[in-house]
C-alpha positions in Angstrom: -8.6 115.0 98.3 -9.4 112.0 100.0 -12.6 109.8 100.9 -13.6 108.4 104.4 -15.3 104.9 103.0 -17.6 102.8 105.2 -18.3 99.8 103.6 -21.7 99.4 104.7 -23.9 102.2 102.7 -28.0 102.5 102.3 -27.8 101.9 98.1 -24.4 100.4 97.4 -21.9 98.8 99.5 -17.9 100.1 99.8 -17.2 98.2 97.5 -19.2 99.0 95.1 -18.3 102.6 95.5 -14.8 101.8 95.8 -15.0 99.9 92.1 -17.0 103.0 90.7 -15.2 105.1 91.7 -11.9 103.6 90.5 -14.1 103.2 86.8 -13.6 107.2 86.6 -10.5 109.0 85.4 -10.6 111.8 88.1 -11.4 109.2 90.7 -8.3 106.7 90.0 -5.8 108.6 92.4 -8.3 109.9 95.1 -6.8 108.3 98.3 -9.2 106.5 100.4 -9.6 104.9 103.8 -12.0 102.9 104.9 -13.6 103.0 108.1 -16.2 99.8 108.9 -17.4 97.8 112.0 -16.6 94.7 110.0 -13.5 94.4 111.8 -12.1 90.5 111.1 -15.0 90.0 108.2 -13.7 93.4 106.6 -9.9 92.1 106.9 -10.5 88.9 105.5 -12.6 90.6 102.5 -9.4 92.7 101.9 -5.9 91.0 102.0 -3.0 93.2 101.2 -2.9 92.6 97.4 -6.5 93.7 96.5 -6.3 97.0 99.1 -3.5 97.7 96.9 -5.4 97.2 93.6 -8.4 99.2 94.7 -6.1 101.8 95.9 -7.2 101.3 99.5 -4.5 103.6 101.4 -5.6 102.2 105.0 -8.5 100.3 106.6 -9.5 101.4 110.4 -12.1 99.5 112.1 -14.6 101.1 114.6 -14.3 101.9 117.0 -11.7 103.5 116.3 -8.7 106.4 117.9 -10.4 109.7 116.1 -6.7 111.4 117.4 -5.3 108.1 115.7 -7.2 108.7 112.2 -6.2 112.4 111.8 -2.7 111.8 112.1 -2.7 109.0 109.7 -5.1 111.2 107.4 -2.5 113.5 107.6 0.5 111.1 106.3 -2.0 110.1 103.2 -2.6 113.6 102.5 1.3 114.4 102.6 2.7 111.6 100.4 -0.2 112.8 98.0 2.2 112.3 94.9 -0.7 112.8 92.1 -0.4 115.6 89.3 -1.8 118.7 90.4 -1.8 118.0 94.0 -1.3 120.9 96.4 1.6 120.9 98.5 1.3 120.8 102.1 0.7 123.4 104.3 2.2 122.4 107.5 
């Protein structure tokens, strides 16, 4: 599993999600990345401390390399480390 966040949503923002998300036992391991056109704003909202606490695994700003996203989707997926993960098919 992983999740594709963009932090601007109709009802609730990425962060939002991101925090209820995190509030639910099968969602504290889920992997995500977010994707945004915030670019600098987006950065400066998330330093390298907090991405870490809200289990950010990478922030990509659009536009962005789609060739550039699947491989780095692919690394996330591979160092997937939580219980019941399944291994890799490569």
């Amino acid at each position: 599993d992983l999740i594709l966040l963009d932090m601007r949503m109709p009802r609730m923002d990425g962060f939002a999600f991101l925090s209820a998300l995190r509030r639910r036992p099968a969602g504290k391991t889920i992997p995500v990345i977010i994707v945004s056109g915030l670019g600098d704003e987006l950065l400066q909202a998330i330093d390298a401390r907090s991405a870490e606490e809200l289990g950010v695994a990478g922030i990509f700003a659009k536009p962005f390399d789609i060739p550039t996203l699947l491989r780095y989707v692919g690394s996330v997926i591979a160092r997937d480390t939580r219980p019941g993960a399944p291994p890799v098919k490569r």
